[in-house]
N, C-alpha and C positions, 0 to 999 in steps of 0.2 A: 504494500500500500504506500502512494505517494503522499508526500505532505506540501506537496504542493497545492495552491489553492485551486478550484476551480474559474475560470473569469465569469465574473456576473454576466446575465443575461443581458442584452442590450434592450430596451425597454421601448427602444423607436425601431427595430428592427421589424419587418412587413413580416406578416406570416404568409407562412408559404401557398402560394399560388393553388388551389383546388380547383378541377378542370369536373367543369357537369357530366353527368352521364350521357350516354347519347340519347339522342329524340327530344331533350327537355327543348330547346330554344329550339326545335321545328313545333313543338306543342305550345309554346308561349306568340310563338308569330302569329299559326293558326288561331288559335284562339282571339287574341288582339284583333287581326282582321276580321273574324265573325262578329266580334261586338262591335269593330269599326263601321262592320256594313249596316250594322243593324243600327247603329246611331244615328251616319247618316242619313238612311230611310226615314226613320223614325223622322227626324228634321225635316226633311224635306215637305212629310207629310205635313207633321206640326205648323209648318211655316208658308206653306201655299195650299193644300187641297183641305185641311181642317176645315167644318165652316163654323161662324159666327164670329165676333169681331173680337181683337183685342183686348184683353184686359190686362190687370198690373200682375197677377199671378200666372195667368200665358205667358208675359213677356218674361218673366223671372224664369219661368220652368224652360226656355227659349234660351234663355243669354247662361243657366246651370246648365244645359244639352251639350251648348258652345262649349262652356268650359271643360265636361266630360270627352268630346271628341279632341282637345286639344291635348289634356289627360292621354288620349290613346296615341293620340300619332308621335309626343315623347317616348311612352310607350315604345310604341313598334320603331321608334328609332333606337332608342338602348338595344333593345333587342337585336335590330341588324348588325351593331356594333361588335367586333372581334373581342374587342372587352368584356363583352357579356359573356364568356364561354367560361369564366372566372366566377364560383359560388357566391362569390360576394357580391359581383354585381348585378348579377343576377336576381338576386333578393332583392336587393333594391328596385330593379325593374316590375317584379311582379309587385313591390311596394305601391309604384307609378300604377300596375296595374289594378288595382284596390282600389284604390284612391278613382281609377275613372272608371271601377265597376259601380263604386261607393256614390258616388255623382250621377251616374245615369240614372240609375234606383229612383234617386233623391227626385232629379228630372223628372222623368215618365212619372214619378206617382202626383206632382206637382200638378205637373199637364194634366192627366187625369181627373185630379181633382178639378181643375180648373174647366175642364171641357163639361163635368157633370155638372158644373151651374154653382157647385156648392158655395163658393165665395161670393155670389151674387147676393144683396143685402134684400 
């Protein structure tokens, strides 16, 4: 046995690199793009073929829609990034992606409510 000391650990050193298994970031793009088409649609309808006019709770659940599909295409950007193939950032991506599942939710149940009259005084 040595009595030499060991040298501390370096405490700013990166830990090392974890590479995902295969399939996960072809199952994170797919997915992204499913909810992406479905947002967009969603919009488009919300925003030109719905009827009845306006109100402050449509436009809120409209400009939260917006902000859920900008949510995805961050999203599906991390995701085509070679960075992403790394567990950590990974996480983080599906983070992004929560966050504009979490928003759509929020949206469509907004619009819903909105479209069945309920906020009308």
């Amino acid at each position: 046995m040595s009595d030499t000391p060991e040298p501390p650990a370096n405490p700013a050193a990166k830990p090392a690199r974890k590479e995902l298994p295969p399939g996960y970031r072809q199952g994170i793009i797919t997915a992204v793009t499913v909810i992406l088409g479905f947002s967009l649609v969603f919009l488009r309808f919300w925003s030109f073929e719905a009827e009845g006019a306006w109100t402050v709770p449509s436009v809120v659940a409209a400009f939260i829609l917006a902000a859920s599909i900008l949510f995805q295409m961050v999203c599906l950007w991390r995701s085509l990034q070679i960075s992403d193939d790394d567990e950590a950032e990974y996480t983080k991506t599906l983070r992004w992606f929560l966050a504009s599942i979490v928003t759509l939710l929020l949206s469509v149940l907004l619009a819903a409510l909105a479209y069945s009259g309920l906020f009308k005084g």
